[in-house]
N, C-alpha and C positions, 0 to 999 in steps of 0.2 A: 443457320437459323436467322430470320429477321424478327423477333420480339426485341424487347425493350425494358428495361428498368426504368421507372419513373420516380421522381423526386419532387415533393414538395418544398418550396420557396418560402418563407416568411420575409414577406416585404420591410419589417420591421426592422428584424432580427439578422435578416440576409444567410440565414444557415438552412442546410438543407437535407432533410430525412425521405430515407425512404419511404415508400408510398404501394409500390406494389412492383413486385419481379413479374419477369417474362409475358408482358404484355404486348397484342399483337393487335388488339383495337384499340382504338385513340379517335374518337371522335366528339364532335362540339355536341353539344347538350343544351338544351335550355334553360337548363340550371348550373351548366358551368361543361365540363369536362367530362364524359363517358368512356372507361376502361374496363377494357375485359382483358383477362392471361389466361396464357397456353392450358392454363387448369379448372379454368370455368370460372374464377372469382370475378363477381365488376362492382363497380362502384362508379358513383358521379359526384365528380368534386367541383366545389365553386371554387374553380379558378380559373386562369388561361394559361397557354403554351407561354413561355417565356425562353426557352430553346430549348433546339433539338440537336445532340449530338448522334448523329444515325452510325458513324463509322466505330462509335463509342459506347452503342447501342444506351444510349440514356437519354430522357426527354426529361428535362427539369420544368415544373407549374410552377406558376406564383400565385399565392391566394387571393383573392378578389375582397 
């Protein structure tokens, strides 16, 4: 499978929660970051990519 668990960043705080499992879209947004998972949930989050671990299957954001 190629999805993705993604994590939110706090620049702040530098701790990171999750954000949403098994996502397989990931695209820029003009409000920040658009995700969809394998189960039909999306959301757009104001942040950017901050890395991506692909072999690790995790793409961590940082809030904007």
């Amino acid at each position: 499978m190629c999805e993705a668990n993604v994590y939110l960043s706090s620049a702040e705080e530098g701790k990171e929660e999750l954000l949403m499992e098994a996502v397989n879209i990931l695209r820029p947004d003009k409000d920040g970051v658009y995700l969809q998972s394998l189960f039909g949930e999306q959301k757009v989050v104001k942040a950017h990519i901050k890395e991506m671990r692909l072999l690790d299957h995790r793409i961590i954001l940082e809030e904007n």
